[in-house]
Backbone as ProteinMPNN parsed JSONL, in Angstrom:
{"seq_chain_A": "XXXXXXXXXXXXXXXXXXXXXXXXXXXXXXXXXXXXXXXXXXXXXXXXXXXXXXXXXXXXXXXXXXXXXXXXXXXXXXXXXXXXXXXXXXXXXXXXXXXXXXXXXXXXXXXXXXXXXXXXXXXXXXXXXXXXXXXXXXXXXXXXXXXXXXXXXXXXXXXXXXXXXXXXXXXXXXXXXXXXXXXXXXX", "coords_chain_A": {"N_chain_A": [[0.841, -1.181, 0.0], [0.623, 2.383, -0.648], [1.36, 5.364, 0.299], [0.235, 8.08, 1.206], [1.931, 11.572, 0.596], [0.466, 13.899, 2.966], [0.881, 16.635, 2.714], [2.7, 16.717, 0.094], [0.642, 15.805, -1.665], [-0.823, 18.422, -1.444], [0.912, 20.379, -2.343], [1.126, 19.604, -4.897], [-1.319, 20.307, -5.94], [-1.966, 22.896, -5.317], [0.195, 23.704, -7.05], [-0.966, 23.041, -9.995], [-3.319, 24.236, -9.55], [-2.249, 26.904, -9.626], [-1.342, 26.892, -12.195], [-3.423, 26.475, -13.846], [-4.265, 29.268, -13.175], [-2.469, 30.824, -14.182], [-2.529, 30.754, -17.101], [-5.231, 31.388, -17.415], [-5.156, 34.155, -16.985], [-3.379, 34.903, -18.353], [-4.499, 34.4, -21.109], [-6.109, 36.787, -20.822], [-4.826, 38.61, -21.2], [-4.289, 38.446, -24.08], [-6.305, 39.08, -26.26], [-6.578, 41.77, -28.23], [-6.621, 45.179, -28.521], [-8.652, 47.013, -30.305], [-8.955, 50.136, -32.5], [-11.049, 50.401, -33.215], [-13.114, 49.071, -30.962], [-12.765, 50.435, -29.123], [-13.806, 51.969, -26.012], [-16.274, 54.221, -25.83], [-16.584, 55.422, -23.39], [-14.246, 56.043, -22.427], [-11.253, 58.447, -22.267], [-9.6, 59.406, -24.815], [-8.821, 57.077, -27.732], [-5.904, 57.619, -28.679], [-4.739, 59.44, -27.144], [-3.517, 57.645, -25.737], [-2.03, 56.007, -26.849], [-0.012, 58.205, -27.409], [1.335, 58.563, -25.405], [2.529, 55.833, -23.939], [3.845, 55.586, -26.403], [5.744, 57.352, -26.407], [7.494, 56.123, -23.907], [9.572, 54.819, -23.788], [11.4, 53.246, -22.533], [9.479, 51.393, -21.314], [7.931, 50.267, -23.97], [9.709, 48.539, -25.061], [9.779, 46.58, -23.343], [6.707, 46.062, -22.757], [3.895, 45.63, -24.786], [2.083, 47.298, -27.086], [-0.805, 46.514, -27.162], [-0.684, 45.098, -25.024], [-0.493, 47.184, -22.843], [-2.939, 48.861, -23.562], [-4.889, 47.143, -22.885], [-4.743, 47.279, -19.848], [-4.906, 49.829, -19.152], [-8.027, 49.978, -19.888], [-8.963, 48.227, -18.166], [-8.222, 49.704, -16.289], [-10.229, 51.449, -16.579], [-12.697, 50.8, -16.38], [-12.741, 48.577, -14.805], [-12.18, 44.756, -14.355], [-12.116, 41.191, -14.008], [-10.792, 40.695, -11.749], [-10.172, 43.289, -10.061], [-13.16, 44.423, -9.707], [-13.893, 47.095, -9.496], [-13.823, 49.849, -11.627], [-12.097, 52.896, -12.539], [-14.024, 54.684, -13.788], [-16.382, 53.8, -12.11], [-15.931, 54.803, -9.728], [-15.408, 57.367, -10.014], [-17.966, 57.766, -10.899], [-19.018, 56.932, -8.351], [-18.384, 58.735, -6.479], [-19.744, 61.094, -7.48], [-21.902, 60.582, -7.755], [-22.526, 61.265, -4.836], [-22.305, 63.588, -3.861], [-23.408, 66.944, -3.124], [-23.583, 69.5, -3.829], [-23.793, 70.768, -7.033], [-22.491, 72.268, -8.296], [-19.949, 71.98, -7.285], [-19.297, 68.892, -7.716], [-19.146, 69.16, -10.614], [-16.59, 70.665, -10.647], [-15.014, 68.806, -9.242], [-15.324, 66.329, -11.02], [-14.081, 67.742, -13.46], [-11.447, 67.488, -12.021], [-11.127, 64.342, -11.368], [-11.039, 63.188, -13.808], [-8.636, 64.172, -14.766], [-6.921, 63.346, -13.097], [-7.281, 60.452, -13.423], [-6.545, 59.954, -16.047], [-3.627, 60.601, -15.278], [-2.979, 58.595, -13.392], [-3.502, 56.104, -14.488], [-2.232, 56.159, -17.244], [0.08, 55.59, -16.223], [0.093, 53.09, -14.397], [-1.044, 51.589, -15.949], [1.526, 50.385, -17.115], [4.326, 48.139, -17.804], [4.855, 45.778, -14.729], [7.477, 45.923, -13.914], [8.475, 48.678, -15.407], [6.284, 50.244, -14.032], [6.182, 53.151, -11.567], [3.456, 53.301, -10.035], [1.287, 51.62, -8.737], [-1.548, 49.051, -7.926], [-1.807, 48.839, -5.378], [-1.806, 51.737, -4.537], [-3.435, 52.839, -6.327], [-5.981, 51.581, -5.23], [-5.124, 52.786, -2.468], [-6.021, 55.514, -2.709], [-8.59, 55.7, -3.957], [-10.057, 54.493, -2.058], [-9.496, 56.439, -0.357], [-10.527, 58.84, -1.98], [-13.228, 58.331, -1.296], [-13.933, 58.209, 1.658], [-12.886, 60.7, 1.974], [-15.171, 62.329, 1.238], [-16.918, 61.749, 3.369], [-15.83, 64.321, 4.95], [-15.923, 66.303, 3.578], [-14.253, 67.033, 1.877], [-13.424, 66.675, -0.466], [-12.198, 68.186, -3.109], [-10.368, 68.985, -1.992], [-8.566, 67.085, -1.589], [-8.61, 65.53, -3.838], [-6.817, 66.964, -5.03], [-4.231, 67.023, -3.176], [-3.753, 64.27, -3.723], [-3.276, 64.535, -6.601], [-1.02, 66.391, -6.345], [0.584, 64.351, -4.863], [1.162, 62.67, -6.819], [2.152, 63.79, -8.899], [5.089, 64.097, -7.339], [5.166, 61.966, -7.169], [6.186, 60.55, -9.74], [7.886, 62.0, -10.124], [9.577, 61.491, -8.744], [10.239, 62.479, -6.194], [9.149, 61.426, -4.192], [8.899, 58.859, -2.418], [7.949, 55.327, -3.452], [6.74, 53.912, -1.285], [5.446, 56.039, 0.526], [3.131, 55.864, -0.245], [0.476, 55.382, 1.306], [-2.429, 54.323, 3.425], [-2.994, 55.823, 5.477], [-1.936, 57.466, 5.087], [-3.469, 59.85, 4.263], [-5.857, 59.795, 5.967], [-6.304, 59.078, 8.662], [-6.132, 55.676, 10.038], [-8.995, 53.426, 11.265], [-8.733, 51.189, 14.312], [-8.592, 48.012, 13.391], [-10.477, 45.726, 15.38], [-9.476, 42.422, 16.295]], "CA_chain_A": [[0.0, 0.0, 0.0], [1.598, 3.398, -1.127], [0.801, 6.324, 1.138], [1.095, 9.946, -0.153], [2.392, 12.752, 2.251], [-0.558, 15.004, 2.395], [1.605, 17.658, 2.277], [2.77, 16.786, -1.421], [-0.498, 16.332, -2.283], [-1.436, 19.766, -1.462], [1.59, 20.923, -3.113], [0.954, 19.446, -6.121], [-2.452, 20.45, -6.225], [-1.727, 24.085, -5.646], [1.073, 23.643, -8.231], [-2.162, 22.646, -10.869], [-4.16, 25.481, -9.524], [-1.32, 27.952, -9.932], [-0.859, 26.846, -14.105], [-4.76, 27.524, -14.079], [-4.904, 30.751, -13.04], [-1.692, 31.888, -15.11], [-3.22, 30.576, -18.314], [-6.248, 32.146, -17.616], [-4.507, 35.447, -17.314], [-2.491, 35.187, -20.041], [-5.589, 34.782, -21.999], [-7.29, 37.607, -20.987], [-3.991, 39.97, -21.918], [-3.523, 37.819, -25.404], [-6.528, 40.101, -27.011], [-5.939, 42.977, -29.08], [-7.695, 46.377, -28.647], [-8.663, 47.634, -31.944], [-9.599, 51.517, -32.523], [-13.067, 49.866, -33.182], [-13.768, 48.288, -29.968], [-12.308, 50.785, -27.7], [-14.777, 52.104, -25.067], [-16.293, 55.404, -25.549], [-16.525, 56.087, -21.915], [-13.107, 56.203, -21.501], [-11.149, 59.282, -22.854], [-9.286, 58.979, -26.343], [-7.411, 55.977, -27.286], [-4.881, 58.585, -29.101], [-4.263, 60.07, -25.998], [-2.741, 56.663, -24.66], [-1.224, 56.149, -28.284], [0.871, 58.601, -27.688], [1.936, 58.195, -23.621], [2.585, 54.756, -24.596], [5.398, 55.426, -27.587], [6.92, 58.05, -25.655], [8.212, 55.514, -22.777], [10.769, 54.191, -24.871], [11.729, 51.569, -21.84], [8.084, 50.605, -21.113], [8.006, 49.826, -24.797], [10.723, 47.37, -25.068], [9.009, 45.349, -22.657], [5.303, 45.381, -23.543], [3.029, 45.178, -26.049], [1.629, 48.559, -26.953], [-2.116, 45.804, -26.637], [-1.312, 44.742, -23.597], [-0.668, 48.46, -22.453], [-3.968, 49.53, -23.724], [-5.826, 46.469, -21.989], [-4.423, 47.447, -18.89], [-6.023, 50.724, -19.755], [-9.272, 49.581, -20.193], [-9.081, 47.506, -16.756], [-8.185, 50.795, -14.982], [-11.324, 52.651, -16.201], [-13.563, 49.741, -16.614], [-12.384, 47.144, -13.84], [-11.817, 43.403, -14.383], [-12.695, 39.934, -13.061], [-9.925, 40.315, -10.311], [-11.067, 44.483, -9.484], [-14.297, 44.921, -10.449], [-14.706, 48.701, -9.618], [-12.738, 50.307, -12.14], [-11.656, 54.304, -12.112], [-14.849, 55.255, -13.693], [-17.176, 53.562, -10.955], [-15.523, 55.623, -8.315], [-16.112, 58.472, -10.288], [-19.827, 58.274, -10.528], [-20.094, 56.817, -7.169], [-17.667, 60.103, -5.767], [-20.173, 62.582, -8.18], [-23.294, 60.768, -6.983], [-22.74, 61.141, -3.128], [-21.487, 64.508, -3.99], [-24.78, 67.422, -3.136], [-23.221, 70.743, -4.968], [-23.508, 70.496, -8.235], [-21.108, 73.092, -9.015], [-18.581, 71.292, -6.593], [-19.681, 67.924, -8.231], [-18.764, 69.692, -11.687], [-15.011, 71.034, -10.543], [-14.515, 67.363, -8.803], [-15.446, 65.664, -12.174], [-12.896, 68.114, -13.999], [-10.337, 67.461, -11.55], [-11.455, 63.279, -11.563], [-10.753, 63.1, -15.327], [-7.027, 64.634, -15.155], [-6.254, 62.628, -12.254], [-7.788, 59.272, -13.929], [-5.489, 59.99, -17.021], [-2.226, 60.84, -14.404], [-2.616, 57.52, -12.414], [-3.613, 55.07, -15.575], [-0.758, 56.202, -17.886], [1.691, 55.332, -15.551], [0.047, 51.987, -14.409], [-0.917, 50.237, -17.187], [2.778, 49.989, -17.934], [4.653, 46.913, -17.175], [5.374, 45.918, -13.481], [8.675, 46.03, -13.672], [8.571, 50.029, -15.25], [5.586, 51.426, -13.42], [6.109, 53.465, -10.455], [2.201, 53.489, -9.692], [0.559, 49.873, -8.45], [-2.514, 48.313, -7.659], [-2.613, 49.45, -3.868], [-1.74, 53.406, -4.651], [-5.012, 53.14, -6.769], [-6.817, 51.231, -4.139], [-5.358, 53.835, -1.269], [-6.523, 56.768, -3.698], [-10.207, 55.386, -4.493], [-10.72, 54.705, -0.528], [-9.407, 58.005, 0.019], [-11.847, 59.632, -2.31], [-14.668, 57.614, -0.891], [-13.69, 58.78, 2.355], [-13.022, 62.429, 1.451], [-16.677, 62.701, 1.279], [-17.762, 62.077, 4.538], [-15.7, 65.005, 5.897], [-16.645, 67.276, 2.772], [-13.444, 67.293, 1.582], [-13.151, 65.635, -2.139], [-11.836, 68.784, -4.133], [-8.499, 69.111, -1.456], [-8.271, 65.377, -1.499], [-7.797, 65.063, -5.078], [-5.356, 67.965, -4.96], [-3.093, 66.381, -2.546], [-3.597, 63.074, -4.437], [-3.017, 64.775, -7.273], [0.306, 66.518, -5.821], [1.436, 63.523, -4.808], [1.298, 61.499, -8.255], [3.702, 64.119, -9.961], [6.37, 64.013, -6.62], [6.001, 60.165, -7.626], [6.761, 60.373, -10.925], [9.438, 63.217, -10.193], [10.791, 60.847, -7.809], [10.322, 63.33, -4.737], [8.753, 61.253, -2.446], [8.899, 57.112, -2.133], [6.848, 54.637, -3.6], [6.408, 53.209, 0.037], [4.917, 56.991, 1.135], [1.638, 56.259, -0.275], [-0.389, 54.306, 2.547], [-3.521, 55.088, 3.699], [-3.144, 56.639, 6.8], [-1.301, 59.246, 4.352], [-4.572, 60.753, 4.009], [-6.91, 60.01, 6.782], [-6.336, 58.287, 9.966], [-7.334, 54.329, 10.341], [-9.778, 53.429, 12.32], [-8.341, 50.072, 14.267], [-9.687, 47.035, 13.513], [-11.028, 44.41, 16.238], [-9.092, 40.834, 15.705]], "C_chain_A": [[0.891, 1.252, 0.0], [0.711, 4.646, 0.006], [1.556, 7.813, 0.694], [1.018, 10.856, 0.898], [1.214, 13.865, 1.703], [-0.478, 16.319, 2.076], [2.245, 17.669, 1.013], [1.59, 16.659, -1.792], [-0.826, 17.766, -2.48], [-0.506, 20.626, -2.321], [1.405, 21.253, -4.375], [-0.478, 20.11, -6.322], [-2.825, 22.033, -6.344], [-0.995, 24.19, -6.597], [-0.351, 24.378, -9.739], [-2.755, 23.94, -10.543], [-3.3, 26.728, -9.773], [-1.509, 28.244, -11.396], [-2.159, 27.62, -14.733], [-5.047, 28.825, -14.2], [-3.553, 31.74, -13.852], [-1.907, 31.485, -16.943], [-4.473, 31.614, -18.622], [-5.809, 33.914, -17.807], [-3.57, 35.83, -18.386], [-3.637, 34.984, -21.409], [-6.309, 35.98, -21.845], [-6.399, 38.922, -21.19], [-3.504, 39.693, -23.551], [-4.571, 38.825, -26.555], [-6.561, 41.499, -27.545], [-7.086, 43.986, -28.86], [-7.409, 47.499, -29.688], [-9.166, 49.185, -31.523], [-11.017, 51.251, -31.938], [-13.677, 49.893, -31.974], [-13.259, 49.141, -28.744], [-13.71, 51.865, -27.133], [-15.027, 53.447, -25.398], [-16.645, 56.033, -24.079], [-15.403, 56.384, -21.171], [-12.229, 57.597, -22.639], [-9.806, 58.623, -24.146], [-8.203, 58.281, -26.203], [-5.697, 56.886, -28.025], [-3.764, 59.101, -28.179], [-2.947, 58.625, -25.266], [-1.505, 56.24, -25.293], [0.51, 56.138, -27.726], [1.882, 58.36, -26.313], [2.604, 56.992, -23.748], [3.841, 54.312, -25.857], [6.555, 56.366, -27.103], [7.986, 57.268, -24.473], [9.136, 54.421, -23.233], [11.113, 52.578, -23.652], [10.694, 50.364, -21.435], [7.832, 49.534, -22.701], [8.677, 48.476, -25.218], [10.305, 46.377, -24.527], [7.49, 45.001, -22.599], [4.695, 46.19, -24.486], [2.406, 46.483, -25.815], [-0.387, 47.763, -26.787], [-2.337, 45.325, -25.633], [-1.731, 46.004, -22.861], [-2.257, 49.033, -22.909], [-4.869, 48.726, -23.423], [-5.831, 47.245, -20.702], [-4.986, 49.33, -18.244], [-7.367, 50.773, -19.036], [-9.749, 49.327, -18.655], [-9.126, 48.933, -16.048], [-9.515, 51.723, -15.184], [-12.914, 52.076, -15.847], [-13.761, 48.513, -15.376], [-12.289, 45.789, -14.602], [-12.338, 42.725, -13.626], [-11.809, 40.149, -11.695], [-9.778, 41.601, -9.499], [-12.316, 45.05, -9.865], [-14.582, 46.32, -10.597], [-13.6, 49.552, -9.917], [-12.932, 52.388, -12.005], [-13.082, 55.266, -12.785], [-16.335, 55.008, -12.493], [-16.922, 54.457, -9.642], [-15.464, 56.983, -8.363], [-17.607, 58.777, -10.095], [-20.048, 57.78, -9.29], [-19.576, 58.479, -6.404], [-18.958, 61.142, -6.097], [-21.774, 62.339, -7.549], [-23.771, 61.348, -5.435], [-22.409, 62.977, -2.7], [-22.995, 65.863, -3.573], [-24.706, 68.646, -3.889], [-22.815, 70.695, -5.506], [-22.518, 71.232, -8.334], [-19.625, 72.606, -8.109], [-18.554, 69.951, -7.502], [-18.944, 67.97, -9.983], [-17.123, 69.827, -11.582], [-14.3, 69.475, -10.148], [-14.734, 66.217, -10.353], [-14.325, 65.828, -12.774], [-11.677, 67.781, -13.838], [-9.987, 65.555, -11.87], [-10.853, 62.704, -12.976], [-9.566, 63.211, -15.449], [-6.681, 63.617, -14.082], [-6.534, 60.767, -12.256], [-6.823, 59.023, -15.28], [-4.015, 60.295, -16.32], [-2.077, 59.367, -14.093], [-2.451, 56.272, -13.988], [-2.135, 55.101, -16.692], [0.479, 55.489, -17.533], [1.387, 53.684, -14.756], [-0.514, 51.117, -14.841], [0.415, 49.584, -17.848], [3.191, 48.731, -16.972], [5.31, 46.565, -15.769], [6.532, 46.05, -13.187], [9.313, 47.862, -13.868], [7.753, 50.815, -14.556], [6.041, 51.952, -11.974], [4.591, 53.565, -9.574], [1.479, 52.478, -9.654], [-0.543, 50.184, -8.176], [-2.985, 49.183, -6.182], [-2.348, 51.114, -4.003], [-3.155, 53.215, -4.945], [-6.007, 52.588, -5.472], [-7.135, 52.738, -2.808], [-6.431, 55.117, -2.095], [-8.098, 56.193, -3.459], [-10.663, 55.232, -2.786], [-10.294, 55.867, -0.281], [-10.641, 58.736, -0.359], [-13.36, 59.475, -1.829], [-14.996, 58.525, 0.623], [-13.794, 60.462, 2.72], [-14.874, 63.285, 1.88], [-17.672, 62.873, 2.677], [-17.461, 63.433, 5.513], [-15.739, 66.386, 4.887], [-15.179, 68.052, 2.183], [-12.941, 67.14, -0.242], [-12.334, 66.847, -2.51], [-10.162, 68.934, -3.347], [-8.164, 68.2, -1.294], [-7.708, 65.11, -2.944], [-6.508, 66.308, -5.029], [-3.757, 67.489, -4.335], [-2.959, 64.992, -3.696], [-2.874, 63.942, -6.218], [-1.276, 65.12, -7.273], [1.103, 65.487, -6.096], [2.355, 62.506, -6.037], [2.281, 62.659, -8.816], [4.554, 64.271, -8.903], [6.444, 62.472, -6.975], [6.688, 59.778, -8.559], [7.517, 61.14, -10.816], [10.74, 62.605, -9.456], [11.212, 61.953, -6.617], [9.787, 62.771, -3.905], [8.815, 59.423, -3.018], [7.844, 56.409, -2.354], [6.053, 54.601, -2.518], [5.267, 54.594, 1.086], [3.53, 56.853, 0.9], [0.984, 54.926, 0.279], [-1.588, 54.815, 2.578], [-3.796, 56.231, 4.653], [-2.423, 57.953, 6.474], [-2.404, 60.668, 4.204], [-5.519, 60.749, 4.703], [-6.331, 58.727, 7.654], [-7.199, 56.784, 10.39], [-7.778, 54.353, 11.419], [-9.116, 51.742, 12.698], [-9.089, 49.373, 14.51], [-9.839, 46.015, 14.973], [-10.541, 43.064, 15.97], [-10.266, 39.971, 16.741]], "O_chain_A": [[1.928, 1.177, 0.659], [-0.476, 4.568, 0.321], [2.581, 8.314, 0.232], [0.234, 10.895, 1.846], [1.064, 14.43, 0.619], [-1.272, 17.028, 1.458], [2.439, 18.83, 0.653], [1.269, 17.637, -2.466], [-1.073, 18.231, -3.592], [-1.001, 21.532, -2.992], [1.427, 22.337, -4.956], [-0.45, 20.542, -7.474], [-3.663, 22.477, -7.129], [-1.5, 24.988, -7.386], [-0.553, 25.503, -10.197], [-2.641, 24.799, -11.417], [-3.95, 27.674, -10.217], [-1.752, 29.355, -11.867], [-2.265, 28.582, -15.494], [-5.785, 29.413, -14.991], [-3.592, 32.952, -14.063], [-1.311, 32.098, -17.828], [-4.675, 32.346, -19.591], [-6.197, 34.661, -18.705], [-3.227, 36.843, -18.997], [-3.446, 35.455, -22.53], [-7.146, 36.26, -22.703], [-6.892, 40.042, -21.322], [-2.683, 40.37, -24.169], [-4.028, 39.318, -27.543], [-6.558, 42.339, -26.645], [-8.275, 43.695, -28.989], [-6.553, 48.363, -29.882], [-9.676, 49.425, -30.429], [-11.714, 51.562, -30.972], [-14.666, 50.601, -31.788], [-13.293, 48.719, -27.588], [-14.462, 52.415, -27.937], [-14.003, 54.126, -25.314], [-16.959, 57.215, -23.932], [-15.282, 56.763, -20.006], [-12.643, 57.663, -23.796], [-9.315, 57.494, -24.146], [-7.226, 58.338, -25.456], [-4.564, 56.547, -27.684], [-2.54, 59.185, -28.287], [-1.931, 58.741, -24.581], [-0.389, 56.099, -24.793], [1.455, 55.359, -27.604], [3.059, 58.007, -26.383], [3.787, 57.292, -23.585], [4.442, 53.267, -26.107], [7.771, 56.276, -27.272], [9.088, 57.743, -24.197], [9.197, 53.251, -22.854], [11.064, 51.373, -23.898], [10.824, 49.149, -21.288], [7.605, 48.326, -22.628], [8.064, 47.505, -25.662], [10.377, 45.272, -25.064], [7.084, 43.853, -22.423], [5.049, 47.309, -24.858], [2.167, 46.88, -24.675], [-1.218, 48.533, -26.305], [-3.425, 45.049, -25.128], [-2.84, 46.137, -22.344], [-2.575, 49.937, -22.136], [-5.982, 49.234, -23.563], [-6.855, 47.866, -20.419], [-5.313, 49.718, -17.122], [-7.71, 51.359, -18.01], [-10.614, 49.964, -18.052], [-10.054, 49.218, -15.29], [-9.899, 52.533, -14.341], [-13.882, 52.617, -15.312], [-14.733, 47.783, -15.178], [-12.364, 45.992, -15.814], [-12.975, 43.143, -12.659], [-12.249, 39.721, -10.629], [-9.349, 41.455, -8.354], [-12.389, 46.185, -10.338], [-15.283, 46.793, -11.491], [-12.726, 49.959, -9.152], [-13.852, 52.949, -11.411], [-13.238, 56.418, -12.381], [-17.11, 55.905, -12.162], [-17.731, 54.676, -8.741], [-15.454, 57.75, -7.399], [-18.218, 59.627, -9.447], [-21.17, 58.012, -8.839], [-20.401, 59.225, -5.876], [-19.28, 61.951, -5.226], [-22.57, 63.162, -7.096], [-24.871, 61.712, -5.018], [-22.316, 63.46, -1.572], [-23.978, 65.258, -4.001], [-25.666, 68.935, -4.603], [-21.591, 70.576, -5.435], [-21.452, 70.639, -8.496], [-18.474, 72.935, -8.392], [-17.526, 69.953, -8.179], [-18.351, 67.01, -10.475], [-16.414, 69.172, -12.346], [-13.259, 69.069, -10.665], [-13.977, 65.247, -10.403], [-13.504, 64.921, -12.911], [-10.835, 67.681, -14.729], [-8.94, 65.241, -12.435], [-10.179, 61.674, -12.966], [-9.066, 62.417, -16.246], [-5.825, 62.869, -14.555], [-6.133, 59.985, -11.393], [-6.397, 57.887, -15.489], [-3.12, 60.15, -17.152], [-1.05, 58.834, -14.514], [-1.389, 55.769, -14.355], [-1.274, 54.23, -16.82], [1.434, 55.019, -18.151], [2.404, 53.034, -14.512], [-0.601, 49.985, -14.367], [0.497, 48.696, -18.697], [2.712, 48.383, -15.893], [6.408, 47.098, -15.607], [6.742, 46.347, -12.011], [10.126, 48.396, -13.113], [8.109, 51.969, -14.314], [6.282, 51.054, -11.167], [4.679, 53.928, -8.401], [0.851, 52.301, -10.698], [-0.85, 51.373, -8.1], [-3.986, 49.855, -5.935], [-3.054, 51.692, -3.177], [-4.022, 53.365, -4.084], [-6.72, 53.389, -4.866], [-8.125, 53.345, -2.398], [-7.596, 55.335, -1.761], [-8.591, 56.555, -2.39], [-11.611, 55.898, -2.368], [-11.227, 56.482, 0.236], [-11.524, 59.154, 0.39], [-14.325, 60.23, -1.947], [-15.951, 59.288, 0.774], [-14.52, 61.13, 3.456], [-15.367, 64.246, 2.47], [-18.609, 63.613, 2.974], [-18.19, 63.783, 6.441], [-15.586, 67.484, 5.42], [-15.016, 69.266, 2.068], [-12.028, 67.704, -0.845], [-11.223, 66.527, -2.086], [-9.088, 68.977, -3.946], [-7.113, 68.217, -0.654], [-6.615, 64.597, -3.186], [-5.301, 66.065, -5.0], [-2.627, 67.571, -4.818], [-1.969, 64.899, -4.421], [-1.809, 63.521, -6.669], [-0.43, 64.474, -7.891], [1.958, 65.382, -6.975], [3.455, 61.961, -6.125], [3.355, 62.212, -9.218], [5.428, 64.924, -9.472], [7.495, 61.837, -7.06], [7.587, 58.938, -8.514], [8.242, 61.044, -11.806], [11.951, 62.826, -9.423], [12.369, 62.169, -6.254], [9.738, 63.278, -2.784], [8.733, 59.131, -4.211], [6.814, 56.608, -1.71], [4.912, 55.064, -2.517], [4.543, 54.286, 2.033], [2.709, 57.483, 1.568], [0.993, 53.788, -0.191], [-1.884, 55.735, 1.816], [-4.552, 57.202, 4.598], [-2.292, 59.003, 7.102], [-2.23, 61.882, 4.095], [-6.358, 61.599, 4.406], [-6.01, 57.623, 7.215], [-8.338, 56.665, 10.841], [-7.364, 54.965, 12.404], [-8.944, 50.987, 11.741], [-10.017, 49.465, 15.315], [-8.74, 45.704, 15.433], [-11.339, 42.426, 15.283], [-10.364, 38.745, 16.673]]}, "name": "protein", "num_of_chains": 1, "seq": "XXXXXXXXXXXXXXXXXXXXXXXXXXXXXXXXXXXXXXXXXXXXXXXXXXXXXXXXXXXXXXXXXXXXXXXXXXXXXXXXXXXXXXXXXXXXXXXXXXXXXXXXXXXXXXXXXXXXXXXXXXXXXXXXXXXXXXXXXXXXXXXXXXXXXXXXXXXXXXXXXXXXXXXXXXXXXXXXXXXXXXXXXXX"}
């Protein structure tokens, strides 16, 4: 009788589930985004075009289609963030009560949705701008709101994204508690 260490089992079995889930992701950056099919809710694919041929080292290493998926994901969301950079716009503009504040926070929303995306749709190895910046940012703005702050919230956020890209302040500086004070959780 052969007896199997249940600890290689599990190995192997995460192994298998690992191949899964990097297949699946490599399928869902293998299609091409044509002029045609690009989203009119998101602002011009020209615009990304050109951001995109200018980064001469980003280039070298991906695909000017993956770069403009990655895009897409940031305004749109994905299976693995669903609530992409325009959801957090209209939920920011809905919760928002003066219109004419609602209006300047849109304006500002738009430039600071084209600042952050540019710079992380590029490949992980060139972007300075990840996954949890956007996260901190989008709970920030959410936040912002309850203390009637949104338009000096994106400002600072805004700030901050060109000292990142200027290389004046440290990836590692943007946390949450950069912008509002956690509340601690209960284990």
């Amino acid at each position: 009788m052969v007896r199997h260490n249940p600890s290689e089992h599990f190995q192997r079995n995460l192994r298998h589930i690992f191949v899964l889930i990097m297949l699946a992701l490599s399928g869902c950056v293998a299609h091409q985004v044509k002029e045609s099919t690009w989203p009119e809710d998101l602002p011009p694919r020209a615009y990304f075009l050109k951001q995109y041929q200018q980064d001469t080292v980003n280039k070298n290493i991906q695909n000017q289609e993956e770069y403009l998926t990655w895009i897409i994901r940031f305004y749109k969301g994905w299976e693995l963030y669903p609530s992409g950079w325009n959801n957090i716009t209209q939920e920011v503009l809905l919760k928002l009560k003066n219109r004419q504040a609602a209006n300047k926070v849109k304006v500002k929303m738009e430039r600071l949705g084209l600042l952050i995306s540019e710079e992380w749709a590029k490949n992980n190895k060139t972007r300075i701008i990840n996954t949890r910046h956007v996260s901190v940012w989008g709970s920030a703005l959410l936040k912002s709101l309850d203390h009637d702050e949104t338009l000096q919230l994106i400002d600072r956020v805004s700030m901050d994204i060109d000292n990142l890209l200027a290389h004046k302040i440290a990836v590692d500086a943007i946390a949450a508690d950069r912008y509002y004070a956690q509340d601690e959780e209960i284990l």
